[in-house]
N, C-alpha and C positions, 0 to 999 in steps of 0.2 A: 380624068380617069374614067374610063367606061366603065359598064355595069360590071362585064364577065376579068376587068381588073381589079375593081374591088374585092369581088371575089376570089380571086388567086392571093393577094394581098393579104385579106384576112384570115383565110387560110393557112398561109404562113408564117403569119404573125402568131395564128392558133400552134401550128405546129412548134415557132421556136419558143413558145412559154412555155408548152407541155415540157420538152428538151430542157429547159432553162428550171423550171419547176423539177425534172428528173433530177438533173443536177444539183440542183441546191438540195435532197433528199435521198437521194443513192448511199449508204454506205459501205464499204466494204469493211467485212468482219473476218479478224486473222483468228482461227483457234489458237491460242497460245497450251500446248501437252505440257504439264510437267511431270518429271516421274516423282512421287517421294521415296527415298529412301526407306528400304524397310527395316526392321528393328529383327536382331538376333537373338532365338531366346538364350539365355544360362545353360553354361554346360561346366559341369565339376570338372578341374584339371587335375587337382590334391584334395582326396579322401581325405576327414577327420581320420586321424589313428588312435586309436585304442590306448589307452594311459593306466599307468601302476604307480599307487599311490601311497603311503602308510596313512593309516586314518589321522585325522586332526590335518594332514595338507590339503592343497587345492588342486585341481586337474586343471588345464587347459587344450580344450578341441579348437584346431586350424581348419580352415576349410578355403579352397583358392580354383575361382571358378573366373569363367569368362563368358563375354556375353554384352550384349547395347546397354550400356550405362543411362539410370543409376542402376546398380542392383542392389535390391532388397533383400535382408538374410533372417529367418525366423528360428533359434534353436528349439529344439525337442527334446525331451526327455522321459522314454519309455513311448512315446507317441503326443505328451502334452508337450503344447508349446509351454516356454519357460518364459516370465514377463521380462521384457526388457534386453532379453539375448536378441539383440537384431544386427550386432556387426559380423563382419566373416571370421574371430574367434570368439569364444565361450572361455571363462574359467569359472569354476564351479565354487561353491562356499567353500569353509570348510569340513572335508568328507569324515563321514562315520561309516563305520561297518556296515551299517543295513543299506550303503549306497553299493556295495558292493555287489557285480554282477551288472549294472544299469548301463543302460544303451544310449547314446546321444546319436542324430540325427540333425539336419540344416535345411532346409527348406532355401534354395536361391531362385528369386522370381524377378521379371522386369516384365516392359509391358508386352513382350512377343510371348511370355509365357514362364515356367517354372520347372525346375525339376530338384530334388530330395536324393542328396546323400546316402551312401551306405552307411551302416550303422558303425558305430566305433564305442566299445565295450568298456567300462570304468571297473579296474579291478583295484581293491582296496584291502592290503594286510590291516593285520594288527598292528595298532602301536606297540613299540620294542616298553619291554617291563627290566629298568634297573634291575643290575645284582644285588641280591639279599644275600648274605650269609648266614646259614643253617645249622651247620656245624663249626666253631671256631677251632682253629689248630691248638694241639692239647703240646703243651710243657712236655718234654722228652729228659730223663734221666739215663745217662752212657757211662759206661766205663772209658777211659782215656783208649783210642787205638778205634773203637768201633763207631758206625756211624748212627746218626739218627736219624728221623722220617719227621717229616713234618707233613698234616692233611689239610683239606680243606674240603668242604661240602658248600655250593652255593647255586642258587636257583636265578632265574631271570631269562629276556629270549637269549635264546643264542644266535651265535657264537658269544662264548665267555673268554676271556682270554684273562692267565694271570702271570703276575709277577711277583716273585717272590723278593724279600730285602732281608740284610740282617743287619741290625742295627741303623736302621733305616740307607741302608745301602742296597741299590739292586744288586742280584745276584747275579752276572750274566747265564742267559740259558736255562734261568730257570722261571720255565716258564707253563708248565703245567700244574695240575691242582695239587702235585704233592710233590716235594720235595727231600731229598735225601742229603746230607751233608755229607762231602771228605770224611775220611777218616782225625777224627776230633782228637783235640789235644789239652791238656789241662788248661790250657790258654782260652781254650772256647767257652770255660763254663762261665755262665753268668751272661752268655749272649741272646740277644731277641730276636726272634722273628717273625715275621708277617708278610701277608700276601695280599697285594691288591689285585681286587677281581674287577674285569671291564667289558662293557658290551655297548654297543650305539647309544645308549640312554642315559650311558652313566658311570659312575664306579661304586668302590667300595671296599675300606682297606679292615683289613679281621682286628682283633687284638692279637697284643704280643703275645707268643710264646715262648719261654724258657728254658736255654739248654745248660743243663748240668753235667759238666763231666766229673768223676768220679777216681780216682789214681788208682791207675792199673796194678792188681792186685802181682804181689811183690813175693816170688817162689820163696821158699825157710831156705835159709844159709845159717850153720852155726858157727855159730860167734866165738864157742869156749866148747871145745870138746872133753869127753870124762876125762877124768884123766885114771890113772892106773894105780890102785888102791894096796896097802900090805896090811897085813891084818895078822896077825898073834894067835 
């Protein structure tokens, strides 16, 4: 091989290792895009409502939200979180009067964000207070033919509602605080009565009272009239 083939030779022998060195070094790099899914914040579908309570019960606020799970739920009361309210209902101890007027509120958050409940108002009565009897029904004295009244006086919440019995028999219809008997018959005397009074909390039956009938007073009929006298 002459001189100017050597040189073409090693020439190309330079060239195919550069090529052969390209090649074993060359990579092609694919970008691989992924999108991630993005996350939805909390949006309330169902308001807590507002709840009526008698004191001594417990309240329960629902709250029904949507949104990228998990959701996290923190109750409120007045504005403070309350320990340990963290699922989507609350129910409350049990309430006393000075809870009464008090606002709950729910705070629903994940991780696109949060959003807080309208308020839902806790109204709480009085406990109902058993019938007490104040005045018991008084003993009635009648003559046979007229009737007699029977009373009663009794405190507690209302509504009261009573029933009257005689001889411990109800009376049908009668069912307000005072009662009036039929026209009474010597057969009646010596009968009792009482009334039980009732309201949510309770009852409460009076003592008896005593009806005396008395025999209807009996017009004069004579018996032996004069007779017609002679005298001297």
């Amino acid at each position: 091989m002459n001189r100017l083939g050597v040189v073409l030779f090693v020439l190309l022998l330079a060239i195919g290792i550069v090529n052969a060195g390209c090649g074993g070094y060359v990579a092609r790099a694919t970008n691989v895009s992924s999108t991630a899914g993005s996350s939805t914040a909390p949006s309330i579908t169902n308001q807590p409502a507002s709840q009526m309570v008698t004191a001594g019960q417990t309240a329960t606020f629902i709250v029904v939200a949507s949104g990228t799970a998990p959701l996290s739920y923190q109750w409120m009361k007045g504005g403070a979180s309350i320990l340990g309210a963290t699922s989507s209902n609350y129910t409350t101890p049990a309430t006393a009067s000075a809870d009464n007027g008090s606002q709950f509120t729910v705070m629903v958050g994940n991780t696109a964000g949060n959003v807080t409940s309208n308020a839902a108002t806790l109204t709480v009565n009085a406990a109902a207070v058993a019938p007490s009897i104040t005045t018991q029904p008084a003993s009635q004295t009648v003559t046979a033919g007229q009737t007699a009244t029977f009373s009663v006086v009794a405190t507690g919440t209302t509504p009261l509602s009573y029933q009257w019995m005689k001889g411990g028999t109800t009376i049908p219809g009668a069912t307000s605080s005072s009662y009036t008997t039929p026209a009474t018959t010597s057969s009646d005397t010596g009968s009792q009565f009482t009334v039980m009074v009732s309201n949510t909390a309770g009852n409460v039956t009076s003592n008896a009272a005593t009806l005396t009938v008395s025999a209807a007073a009996v017009a004069p009929s004579i018996t032996t009239q004069p007779a017609s006298q002679t005298v001297t």
